[in-house]
C-alpha positions in Angstrom: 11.3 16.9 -8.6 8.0 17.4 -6.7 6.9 13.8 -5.7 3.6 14.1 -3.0 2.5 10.5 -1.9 -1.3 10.3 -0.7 -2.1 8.5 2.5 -5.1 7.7 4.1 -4.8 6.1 8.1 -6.9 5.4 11.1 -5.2 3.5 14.4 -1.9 3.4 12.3 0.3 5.1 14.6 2.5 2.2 15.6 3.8 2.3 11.7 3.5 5.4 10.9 7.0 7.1 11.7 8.9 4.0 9.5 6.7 4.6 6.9 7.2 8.5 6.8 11.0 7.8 7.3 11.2 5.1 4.2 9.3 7.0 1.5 11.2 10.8 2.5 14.3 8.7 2.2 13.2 7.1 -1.3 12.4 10.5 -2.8 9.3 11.5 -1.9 9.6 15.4 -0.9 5.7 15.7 -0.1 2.9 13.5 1.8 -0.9 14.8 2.1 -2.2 12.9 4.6 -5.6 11.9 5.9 -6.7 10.2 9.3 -10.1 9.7 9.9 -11.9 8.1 13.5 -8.1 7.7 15.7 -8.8 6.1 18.8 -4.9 5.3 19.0 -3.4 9.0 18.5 -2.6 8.7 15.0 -4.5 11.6 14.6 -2.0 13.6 17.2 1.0 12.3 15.8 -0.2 13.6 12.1 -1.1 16.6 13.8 2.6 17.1 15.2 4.4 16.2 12.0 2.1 18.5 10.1 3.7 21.5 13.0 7.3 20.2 12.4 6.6 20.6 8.2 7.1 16.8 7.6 3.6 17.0 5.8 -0.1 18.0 5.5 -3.1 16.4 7.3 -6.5 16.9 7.0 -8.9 15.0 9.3 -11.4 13.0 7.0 -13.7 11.3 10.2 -16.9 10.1 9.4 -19.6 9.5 7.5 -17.8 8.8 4.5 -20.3 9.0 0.9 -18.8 5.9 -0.9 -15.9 4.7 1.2 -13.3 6.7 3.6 -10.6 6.5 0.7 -12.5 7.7 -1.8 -14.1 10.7 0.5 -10.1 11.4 1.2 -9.7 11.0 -2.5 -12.2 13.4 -3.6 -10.9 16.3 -1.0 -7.3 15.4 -2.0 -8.1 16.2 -5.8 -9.0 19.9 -4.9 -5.8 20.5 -2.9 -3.1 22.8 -4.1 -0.3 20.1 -3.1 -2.0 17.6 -5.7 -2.6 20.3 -8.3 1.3 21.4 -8.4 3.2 18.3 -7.5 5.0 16.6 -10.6 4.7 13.3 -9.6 1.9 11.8 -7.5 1.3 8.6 -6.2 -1.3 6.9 -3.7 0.2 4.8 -1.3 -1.6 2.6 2.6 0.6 2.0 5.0 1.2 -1.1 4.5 3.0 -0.2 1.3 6.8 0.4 0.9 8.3 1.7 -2.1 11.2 -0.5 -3.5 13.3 0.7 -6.2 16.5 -1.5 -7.2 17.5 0.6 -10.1 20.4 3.2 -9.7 20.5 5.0 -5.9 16.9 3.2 -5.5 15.4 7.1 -5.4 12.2 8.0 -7.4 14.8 10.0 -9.3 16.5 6.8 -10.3 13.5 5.0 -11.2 12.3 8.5 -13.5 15.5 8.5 -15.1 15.6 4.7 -16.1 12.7 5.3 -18.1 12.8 8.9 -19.2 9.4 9.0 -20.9 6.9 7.3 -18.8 4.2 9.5 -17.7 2.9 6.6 -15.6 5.0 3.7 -13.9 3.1 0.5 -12.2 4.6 -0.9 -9.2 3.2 -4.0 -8.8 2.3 -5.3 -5.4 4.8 -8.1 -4.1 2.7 -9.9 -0.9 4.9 -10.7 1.8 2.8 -13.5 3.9 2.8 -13.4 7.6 5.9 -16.5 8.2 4.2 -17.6 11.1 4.2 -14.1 13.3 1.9 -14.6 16.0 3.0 -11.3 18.2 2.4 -7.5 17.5 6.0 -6.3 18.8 7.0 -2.8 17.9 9.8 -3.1 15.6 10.3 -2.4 11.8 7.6 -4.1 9.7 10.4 -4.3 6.9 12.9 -6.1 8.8 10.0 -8.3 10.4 8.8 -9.9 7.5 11.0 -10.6 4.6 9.1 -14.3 3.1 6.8 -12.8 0.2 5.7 -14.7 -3.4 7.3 -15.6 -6.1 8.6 -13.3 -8.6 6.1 -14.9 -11.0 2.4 -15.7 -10.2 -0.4 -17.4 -11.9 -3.1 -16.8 -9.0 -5.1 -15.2 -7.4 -5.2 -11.7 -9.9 -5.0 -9.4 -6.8 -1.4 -11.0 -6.1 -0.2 -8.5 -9.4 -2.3 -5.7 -8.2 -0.4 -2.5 -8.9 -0.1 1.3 -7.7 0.9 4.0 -10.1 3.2 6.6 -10.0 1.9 9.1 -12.6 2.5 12.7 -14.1 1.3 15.3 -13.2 0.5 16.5 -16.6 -3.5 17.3 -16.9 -4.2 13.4 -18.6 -6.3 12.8 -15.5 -8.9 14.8 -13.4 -8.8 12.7 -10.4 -6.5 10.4 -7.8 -7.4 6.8 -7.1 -6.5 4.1 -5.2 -4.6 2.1 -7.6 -4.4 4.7 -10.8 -5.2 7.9 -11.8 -9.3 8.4 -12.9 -11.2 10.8 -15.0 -9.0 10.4 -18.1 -9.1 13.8 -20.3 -9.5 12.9 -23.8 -6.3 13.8 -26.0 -4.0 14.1 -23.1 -4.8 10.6 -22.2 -4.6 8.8 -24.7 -1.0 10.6 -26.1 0.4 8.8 -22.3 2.7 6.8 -22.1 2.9 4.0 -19.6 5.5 1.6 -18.2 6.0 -1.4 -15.9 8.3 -1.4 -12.8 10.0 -3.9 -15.3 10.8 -1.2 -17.8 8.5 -2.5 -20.5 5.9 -0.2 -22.0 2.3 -1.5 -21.7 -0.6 -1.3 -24.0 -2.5 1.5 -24.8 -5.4 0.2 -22.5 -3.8 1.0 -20.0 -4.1 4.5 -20.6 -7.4 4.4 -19.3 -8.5 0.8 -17.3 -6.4 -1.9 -15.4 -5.3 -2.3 -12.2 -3.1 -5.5 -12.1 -0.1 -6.6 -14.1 -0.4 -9.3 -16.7 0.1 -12.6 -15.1 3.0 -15.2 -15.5 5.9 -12.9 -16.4 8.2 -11.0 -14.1 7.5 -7.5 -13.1 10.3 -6.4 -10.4 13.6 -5.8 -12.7 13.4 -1.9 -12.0 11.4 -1.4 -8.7 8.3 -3.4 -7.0 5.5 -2.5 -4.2 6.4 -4.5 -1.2 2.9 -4.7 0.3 3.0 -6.4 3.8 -1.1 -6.3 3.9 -1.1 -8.9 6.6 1.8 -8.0 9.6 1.4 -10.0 12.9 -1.5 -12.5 13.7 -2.4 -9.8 16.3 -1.9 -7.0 13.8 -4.6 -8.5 11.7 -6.7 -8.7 13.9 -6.8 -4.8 14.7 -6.9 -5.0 11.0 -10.4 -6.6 11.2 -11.5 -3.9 13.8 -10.2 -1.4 11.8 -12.7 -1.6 9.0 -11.6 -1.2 5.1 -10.9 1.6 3.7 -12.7 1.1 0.1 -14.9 -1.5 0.9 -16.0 -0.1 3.9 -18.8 -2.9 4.5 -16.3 -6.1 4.4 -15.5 -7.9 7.3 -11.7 -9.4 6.7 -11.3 -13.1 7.5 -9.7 -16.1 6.2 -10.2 -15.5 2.7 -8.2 -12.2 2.4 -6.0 -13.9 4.7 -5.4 -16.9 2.5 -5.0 -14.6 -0.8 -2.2 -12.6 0.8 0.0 -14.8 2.6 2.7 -16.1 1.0 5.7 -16.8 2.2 7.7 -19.4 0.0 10.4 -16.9 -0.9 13.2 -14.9 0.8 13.4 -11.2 -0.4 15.3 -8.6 2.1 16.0 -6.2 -1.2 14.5 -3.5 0.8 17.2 -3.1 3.3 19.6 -1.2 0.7 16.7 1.7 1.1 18.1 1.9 4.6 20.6 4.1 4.5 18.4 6.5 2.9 15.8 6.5 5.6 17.7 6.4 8.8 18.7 9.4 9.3 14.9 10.4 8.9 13.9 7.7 11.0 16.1 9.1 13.3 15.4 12.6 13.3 11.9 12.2 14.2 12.3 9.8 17.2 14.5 12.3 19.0 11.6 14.9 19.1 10.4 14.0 22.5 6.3 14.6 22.2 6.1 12.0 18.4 8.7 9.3 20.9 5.3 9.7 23.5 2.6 9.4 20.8 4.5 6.4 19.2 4.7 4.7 22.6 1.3 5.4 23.4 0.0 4.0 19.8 2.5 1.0 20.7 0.3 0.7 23.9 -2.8 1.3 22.5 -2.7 -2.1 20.2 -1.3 -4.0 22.7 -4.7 -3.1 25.0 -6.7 -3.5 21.7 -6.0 -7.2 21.1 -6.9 -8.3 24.7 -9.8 -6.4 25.0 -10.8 -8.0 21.1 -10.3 -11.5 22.5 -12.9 -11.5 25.3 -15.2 -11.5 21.5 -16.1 -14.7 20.0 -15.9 -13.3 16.1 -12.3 -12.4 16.9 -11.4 -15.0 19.4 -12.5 -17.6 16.6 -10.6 -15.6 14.0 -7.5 -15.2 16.0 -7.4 -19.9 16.4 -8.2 -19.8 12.8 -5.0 -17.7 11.9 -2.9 -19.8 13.9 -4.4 -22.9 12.2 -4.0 -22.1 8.8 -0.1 -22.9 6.9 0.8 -20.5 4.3 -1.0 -20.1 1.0 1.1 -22.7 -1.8 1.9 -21.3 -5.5 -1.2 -22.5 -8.0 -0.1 -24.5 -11.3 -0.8 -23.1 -14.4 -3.1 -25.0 -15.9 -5.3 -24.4 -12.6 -5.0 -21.3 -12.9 -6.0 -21.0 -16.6 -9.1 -22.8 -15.3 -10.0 -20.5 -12.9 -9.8 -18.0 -15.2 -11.5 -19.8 -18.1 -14.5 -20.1 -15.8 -14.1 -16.3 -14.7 -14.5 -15.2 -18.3 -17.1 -17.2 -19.2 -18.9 -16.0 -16.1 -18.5 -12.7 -17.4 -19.7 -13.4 -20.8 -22.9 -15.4 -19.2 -23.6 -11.8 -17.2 -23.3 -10.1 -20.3 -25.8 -11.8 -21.8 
């Protein structure tokens, strides 16, 4: 099974070799990968892996029509490794794979459900647990406090990435699904949750979250750890966004993201699987420097970002602000009430 994952990065290269390590060890025997604007070396490290066959990268810098992930996305869709792959899936780096089903491969998680041509893995947030220091050590093993299994708000906390077919239904990548939807082929897909239920038929062609309320882990989740370190996010901040390039992160992605009321270490049977990859690409001398030098590179980042007010006043609020706490229902059915009827108001 050809499974490519599609990556875009910039000042990543801290987190890059545990990320590489964890998704070849889960099953993914391809990665197209896309840096754009390094100032850390991520762009040399891509460039060495790329020489040692560990994957593809293409530089995307700047100017970006639209976004930098959907510039990468547009180039991606013309690439061979896209065209012939069999399964495909776009993936941040902030995003780890989990499957519990079976030997937690994507192999496992095709064979538990046999006739999905799409799979959602939806997005479990694992909140920051009080982390003020970058330190350069696993992010899995780092942060292991994430939400509950079952949410009522906000919507982006069942958020979901798809692991699709290959199969000619769609024209185009995307950031959470596959786009451009080919009438016929399309609309004969078939689509499942990382719970192993099928979903509607609208999800054929629109949605990007899960249905609230109900569990959506049973066969494999997205552990999405969108926040890391105090310090992290704060690189985060001077990083940029990758879709909505214009957006300056503060508290209020912050507050939607962290969450940290439960325990959830399920990752950690993935670890056998990517050590030995992990390994491997330590002991080649010139990625150990690059890694090092990334390390380095954020460490110098944050100090020179606090001599700024924006990110000096950021940086007190983080450390002021407890985790985010679990909304009732019927609060959240009143949020939602309101969001509707707001929608119905536009329409008019």
């Amino acid at each position: 099974m050809r499974a490519l994952a599609v990556l875009c990065v910039r000042n990543e290269g801290a987190f890059l070799l545990e990320w590489l390590a964890h998704h070849r060890g889960v099953g993914f025997t391809e990665f197209l990968v896309f840096s754009n604007d390094c100032d850390d070396g991520t762009d040399a490290m891509l460039d060495r892996l790329d020489a040692m066959g560990e994957l593809t990268h293409i530089r995307n810098d700047g100017p970006h029509e639209g976004g930098v992930q959907w510039a990468a996305m547009k180039r991606a869709d013309k690439q061979p490794l896209v065209k012939n792959a069999d399964w495909l899936m776009t993936l941040d780096i902030d995003e780890f794979v989990n499957i519990h089903t079976g030997d937690h491969t994507l192999s496992a998680l095709v064979a538990a459900l046999p006739e999905a041509d799409a799979i959602t893995l939806t997005w479990r947030l694992f909140g920051n647990a009080g982390v003020e220091r970058f330190t350069d050590a696993p992010i899995t093993e780092q942060f292991t406090r994430a939400a509950p299994e079952v949410m009522y708000w906000p919507w982006r906390a069942f958020m979901f990435k798809t692991l699709y077919r290959q199969s000619g239904a769609y024209r185009k990548l995307g950031v959470h699904r596959p786009r451009s939807p080919v009438d016929g082929k399309a609309d004969a897909t078939r689509w499942f949750d990382g719970h192993g239920r099928e979903l509607e038929p609208r999800f054929r062609r629109q949605q990007i979250f899960s249905p609230f309320g109900r569990p959506h882990y049973g066969l494999a989740q997205l552990n999405h750890y969108a926040l890391g370190a105090m310090e992290s996010y704060i690189l985060k901040r001077d990083r940029g966004r990758a879709v909505h390039g214009a957006d300056s992160l503060g508290l209020d992605y912050w507050t939607e993201r962290n969450w940290s009321q439960v325990e959830d270490t399920s990752i950690r049977v993935a670890s056998p699987l990517s050590r030995p990859h992990l390994e491997r690409l330590r002991a080649d001398e010139t990625l150990a420097r690059l890694h090092a030098e990334a390390v380095a590179w954020r460490q110098n980042r944050f100090e020179t970002l606090m001599l700024q007010e924006p990110f000096r006043a950021l940086y007190g609020r983080l450390l002021m602000t407890p985790p985010a706490r679990p909304m009732p229902l019927e609060r959240a059915r009143e949020l939602f009430r309101f969001a509707n009827k707001s929608r119905g108001n536009s329409a008019d």
